[in-house]
C-alpha positions in Angstrom: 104.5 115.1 109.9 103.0 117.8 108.4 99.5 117.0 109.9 100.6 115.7 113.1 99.9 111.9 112.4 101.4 109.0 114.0 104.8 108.3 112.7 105.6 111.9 111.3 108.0 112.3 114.2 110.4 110.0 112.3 109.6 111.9 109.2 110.5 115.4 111.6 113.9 113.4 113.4 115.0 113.2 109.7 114.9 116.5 108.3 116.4 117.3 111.8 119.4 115.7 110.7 119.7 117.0 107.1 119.2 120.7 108.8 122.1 119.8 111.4 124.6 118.9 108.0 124.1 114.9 108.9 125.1 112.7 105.9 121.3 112.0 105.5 119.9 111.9 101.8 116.3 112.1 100.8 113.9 112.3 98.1 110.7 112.6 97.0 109.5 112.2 93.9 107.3 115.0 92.2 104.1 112.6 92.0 104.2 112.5 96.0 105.3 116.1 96.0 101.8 116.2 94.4 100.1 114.5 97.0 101.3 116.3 99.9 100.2 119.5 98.2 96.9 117.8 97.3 96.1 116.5 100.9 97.2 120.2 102.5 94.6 121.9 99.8 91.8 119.6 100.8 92.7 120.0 104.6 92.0 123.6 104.4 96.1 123.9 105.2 97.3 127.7 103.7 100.3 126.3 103.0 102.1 127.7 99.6 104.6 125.0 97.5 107.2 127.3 98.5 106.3 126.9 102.1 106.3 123.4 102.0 109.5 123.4 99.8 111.4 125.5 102.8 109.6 122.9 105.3 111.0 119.9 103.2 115.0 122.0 103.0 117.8 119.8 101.8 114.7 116.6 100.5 115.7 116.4 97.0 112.5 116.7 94.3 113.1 114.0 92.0 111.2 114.7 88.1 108.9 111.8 87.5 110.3 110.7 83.9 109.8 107.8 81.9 112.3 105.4 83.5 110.5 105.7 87.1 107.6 105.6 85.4 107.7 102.7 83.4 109.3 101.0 86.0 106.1 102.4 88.4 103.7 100.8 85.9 105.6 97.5 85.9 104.1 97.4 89.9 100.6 97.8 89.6 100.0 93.9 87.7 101.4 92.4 91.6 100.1 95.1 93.4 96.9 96.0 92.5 95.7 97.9 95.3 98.8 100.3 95.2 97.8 103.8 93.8 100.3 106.0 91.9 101.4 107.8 94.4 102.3 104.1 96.2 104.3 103.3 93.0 106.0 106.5 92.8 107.4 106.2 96.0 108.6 102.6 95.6 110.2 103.0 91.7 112.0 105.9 93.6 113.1 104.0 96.2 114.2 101.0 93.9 115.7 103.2 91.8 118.1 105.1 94.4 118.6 101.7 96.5 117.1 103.3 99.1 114.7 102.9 102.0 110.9 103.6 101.2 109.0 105.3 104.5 104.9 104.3 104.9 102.4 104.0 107.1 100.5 101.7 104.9 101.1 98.1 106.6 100.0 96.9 103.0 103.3 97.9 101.7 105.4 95.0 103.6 104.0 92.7 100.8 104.7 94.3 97.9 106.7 92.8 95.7 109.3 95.1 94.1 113.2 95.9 94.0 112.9 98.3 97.0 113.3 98.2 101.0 110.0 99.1 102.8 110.1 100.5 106.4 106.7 100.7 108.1 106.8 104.1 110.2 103.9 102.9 112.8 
């Protein structure tokens, strides 16, 4: 969204709905939190963790402790190509019986306790 790739106007349609008071919930997970920042710094974006945090209003930032983690880890023996950041997002997304939003086709065959939904 941030970048203006395809599929971040599902990502924008969202937040849209959190900012009008919709019963919406989302998270993120501080390793993607990570990631975000990462990928703006080696864009050249100027944008500040508090600018993204008032970009990403009402997204809840969910610590990275040793339950997600472990249960992280427990992905990468059937999913081998999945990086970190990919495990993150799905032991969130297991863990909060929620809905876990990618562009990475590669995600409809993982194998783990969590809905996938392939934004493009």
């Amino acid at each position: 969204m941030i970048l203006k790739e395809p599929g971040g106007e599902r990502v924008s349609a969202l937040l849209d709905a959190i900012d009008l008071g919709k019963p919406v919930q989302v998270a993120i997970s501080a390793v993607n939190w990570c990631e975000i920042l990462s990928k703006l710094h080696r864009e050249n974006r100027n944008m500040t963790a508090d600018e993204l945090a008032a970009l990403l209003s009402g997204v809840e930032l969910v610590p990275f402790e040793q339950s997600l983690a472990e249960l992280a880890a427990s992905y990468a023996p059937a999913n081998p190509a999945f990086s970190l950041g990919d495990r993150a997002c799905l032991a969130l997304a297991a863990t909060f019986k929620a809905k876990a939003w990618t562009t990475d086709k590669a995600w409809a065959r993982a194998k783990v306790g969590a809905q996938i939904e392939i934004l493009r």
